[in-house]
TIGU-305685 format. One record per atom (N, C-alpha, C): residue in three letters; x, y, z; atom name. Coordinates in steps of 0.02 Angstrom, whole numbers, plus 50000, padded with zeros to 5 digits. Example, Ala and Ser with C-alpha at 12.3 -4.5 7.8 and 13.67 -1.06 7.14 Angstrom:
2
+--------+-------+-------+-------+-------+
: residu :     u :     v :     w : atome :
+--------+-------+-------+-------+-------+
:    ALA : 50660 : 49716 : 50390 :     N :
:    ALA : 50615 : 49775 : 50390 :    CA :
:    ALA : 50660 : 49835 : 50390 :     C :
:    SER : 50642 : 49888 : 50354 :     N :
:    SER : 50684 : 49947 : 50357 :    CA :
:    SER : 50645 : 50002 : 50394 :     C :
+--------+-------+-------+-------+-------+
***
This chain:
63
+--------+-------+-------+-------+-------+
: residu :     u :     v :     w : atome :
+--------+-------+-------+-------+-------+
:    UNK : 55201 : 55236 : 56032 :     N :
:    UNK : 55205 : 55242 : 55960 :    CA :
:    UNK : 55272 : 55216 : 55936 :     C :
:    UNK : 55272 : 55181 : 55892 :     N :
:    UNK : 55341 : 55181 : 55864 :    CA :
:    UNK : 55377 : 55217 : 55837 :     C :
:    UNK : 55454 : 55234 : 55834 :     N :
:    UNK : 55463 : 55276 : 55781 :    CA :
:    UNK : 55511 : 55250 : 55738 :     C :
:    UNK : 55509 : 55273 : 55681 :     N :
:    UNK : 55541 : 55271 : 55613 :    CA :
:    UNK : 55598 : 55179 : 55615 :     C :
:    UNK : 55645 : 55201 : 55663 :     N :
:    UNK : 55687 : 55146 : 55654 :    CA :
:    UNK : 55642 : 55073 : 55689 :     C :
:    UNK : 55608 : 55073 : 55694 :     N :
:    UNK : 55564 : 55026 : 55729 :    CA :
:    UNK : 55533 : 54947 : 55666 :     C :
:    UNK : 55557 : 54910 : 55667 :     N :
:    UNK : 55534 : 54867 : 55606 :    CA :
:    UNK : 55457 : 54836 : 55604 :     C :
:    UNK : 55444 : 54825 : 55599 :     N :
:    UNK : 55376 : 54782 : 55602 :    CA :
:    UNK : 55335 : 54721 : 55551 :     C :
:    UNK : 55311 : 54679 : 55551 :     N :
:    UNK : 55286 : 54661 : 55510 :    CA :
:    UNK : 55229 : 54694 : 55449 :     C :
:    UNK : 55220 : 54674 : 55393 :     N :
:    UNK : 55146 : 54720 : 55353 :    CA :
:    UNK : 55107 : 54718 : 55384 :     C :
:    UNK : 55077 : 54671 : 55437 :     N :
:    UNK : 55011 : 54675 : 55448 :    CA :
:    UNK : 55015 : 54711 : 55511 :     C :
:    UNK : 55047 : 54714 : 55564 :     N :
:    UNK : 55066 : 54774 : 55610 :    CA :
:    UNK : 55081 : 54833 : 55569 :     C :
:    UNK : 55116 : 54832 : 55525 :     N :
:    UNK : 55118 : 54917 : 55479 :    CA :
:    UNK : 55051 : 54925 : 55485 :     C :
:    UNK : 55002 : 54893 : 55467 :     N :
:    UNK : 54923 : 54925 : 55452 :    CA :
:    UNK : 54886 : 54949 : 55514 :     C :
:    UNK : 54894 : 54902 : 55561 :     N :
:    UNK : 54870 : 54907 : 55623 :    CA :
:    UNK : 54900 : 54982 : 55649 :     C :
:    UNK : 54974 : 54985 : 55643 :     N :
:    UNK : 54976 : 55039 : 55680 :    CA :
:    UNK : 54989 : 55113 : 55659 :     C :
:    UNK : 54980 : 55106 : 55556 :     N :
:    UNK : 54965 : 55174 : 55537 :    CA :
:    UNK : 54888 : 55182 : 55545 :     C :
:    UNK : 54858 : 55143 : 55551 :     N :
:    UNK : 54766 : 55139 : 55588 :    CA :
:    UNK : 54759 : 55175 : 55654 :     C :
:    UNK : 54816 : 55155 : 55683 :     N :
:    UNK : 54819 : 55178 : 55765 :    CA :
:    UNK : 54841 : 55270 : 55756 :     C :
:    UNK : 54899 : 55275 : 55743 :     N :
:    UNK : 54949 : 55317 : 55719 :    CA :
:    UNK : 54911 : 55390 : 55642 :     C :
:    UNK : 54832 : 55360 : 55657 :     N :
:    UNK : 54779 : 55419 : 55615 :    CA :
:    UNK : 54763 : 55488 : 55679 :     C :
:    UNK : 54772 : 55510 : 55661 :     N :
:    UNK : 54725 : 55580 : 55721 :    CA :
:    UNK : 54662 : 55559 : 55678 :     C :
:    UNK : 54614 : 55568 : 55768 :     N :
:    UNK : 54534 : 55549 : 55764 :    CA :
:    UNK : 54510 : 55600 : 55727 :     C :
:    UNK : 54523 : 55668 : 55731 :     N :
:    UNK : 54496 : 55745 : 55728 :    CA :
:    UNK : 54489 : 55731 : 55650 :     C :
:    UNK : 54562 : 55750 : 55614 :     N :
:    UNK : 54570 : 55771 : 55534 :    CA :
:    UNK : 54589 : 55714 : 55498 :     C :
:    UNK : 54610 : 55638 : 55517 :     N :
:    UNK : 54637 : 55599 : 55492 :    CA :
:    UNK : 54691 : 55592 : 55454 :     C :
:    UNK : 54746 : 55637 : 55512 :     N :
:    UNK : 54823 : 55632 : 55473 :    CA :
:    UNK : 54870 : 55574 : 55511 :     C :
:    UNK : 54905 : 55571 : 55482 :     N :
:    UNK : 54940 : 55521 : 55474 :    CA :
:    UNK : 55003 : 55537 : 55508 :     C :
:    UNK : 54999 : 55520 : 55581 :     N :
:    UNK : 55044 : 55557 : 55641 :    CA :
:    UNK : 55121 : 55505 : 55608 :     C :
:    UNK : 55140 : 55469 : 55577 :     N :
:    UNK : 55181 : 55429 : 55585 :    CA :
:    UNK : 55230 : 55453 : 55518 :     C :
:    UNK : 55198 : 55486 : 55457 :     N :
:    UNK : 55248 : 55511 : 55404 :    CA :
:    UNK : 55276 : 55572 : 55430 :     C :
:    UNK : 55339 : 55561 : 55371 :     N :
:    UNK : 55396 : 55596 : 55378 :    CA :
:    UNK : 55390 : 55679 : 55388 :     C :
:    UNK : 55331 : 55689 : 55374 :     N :
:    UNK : 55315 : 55764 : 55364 :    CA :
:    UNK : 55261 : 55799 : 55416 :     C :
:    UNK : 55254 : 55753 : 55464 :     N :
:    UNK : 55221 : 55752 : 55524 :    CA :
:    UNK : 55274 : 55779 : 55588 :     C :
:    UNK : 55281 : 55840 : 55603 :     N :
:    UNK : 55323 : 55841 : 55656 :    CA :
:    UNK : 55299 : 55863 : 55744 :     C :
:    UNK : 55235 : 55875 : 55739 :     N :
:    UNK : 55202 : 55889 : 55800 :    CA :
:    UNK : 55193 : 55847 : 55856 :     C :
:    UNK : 55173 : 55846 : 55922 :     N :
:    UNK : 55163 : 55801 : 55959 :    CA :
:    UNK : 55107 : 55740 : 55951 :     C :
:    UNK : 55089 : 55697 : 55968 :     N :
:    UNK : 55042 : 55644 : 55965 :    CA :
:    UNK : 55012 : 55649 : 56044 :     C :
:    UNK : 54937 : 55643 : 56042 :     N :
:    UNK : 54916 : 55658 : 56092 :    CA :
:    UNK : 54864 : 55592 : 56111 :     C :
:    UNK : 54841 : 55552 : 56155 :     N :
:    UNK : 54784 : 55496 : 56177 :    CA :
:    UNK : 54761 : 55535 : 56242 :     C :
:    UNK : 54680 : 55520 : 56210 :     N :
:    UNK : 54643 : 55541 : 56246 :    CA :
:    UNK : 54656 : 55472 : 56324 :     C :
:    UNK : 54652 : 55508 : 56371 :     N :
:    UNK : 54638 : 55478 : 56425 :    CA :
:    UNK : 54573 : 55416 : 56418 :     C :
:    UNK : 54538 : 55442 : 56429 :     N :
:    UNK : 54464 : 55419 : 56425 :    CA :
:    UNK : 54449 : 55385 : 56360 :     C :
:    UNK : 54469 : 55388 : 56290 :     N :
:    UNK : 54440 : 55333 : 56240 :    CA :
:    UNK : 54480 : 55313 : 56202 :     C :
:    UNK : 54555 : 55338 : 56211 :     N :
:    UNK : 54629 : 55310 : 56194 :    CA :
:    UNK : 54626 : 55328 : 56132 :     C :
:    UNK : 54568 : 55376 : 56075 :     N :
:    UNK : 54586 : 55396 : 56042 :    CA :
:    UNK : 54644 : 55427 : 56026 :     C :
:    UNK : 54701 : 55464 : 55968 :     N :
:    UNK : 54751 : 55502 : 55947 :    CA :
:    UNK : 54738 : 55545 : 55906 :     C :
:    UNK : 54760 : 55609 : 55930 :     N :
:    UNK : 54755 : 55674 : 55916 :    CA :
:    UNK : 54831 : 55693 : 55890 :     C :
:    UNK : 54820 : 55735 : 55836 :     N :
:    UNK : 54893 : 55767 : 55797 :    CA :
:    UNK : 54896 : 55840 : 55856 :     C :
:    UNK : 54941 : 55877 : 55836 :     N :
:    UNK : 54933 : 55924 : 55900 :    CA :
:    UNK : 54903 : 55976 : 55904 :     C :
:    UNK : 54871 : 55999 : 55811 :     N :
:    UNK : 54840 : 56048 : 55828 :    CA :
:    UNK : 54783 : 56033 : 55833 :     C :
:    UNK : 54741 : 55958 : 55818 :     N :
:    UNK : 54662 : 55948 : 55818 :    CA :
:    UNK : 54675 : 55956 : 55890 :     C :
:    UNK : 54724 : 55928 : 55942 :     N :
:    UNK : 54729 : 55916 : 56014 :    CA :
:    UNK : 54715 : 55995 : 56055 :     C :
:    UNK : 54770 : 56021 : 56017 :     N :
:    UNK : 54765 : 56114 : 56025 :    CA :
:    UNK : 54696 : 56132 : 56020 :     C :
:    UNK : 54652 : 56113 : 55974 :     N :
:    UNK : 54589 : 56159 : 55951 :    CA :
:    UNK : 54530 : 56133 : 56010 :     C :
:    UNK : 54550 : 56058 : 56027 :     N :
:    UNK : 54499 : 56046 : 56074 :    CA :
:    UNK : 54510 : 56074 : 56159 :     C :
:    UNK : 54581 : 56089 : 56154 :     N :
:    UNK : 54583 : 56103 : 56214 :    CA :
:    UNK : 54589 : 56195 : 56227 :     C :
:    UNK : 54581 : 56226 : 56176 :     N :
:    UNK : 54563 : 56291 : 56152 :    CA :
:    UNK : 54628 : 56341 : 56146 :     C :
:    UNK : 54663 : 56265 : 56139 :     N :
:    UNK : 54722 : 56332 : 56118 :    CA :
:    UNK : 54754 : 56353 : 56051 :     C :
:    UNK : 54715 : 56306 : 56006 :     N :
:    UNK : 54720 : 56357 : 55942 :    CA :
:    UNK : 54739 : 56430 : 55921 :     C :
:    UNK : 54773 : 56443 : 55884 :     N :
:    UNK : 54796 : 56519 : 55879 :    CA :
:    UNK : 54773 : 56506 : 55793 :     C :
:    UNK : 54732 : 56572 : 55754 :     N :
:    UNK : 54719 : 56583 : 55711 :    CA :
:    UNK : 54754 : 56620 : 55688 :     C :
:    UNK : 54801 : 56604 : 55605 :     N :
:    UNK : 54853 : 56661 : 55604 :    CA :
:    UNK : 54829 : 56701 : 55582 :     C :
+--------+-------+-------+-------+-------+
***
């Protein structure tokens, strides 16, 4: 993943806030207000934010 200081062109910006979506809820692992881990599935290289990643792997905590 890239982070923040990382430059890129616009059309790579698109590509890789496309990439940089969690599959689960469709957030946006790459803004400023995102501070959790980023997770790829092994098997379909999907990206998971950490708690859709948490919920599938059952460790969700309900407050």
């Amino acid at each position: 993943m890239l982070t923040p200081e990382v430059g890129v062109c616009g059309q790579c910006q698109d590509r890789y806030r496309e990439m940089a979506t969690c599959s689960g809820c469709g957030q946006n692992m790459l803004s400023p207000g995102y501070s959790g881990m980023v997770y790829e599935c092994p098997l379909c290289s999907e990206f998971y934010c950490q708690q859709c990643w948490d919920t599938m792997e059952g460790r969700h905590r309900s407050p």
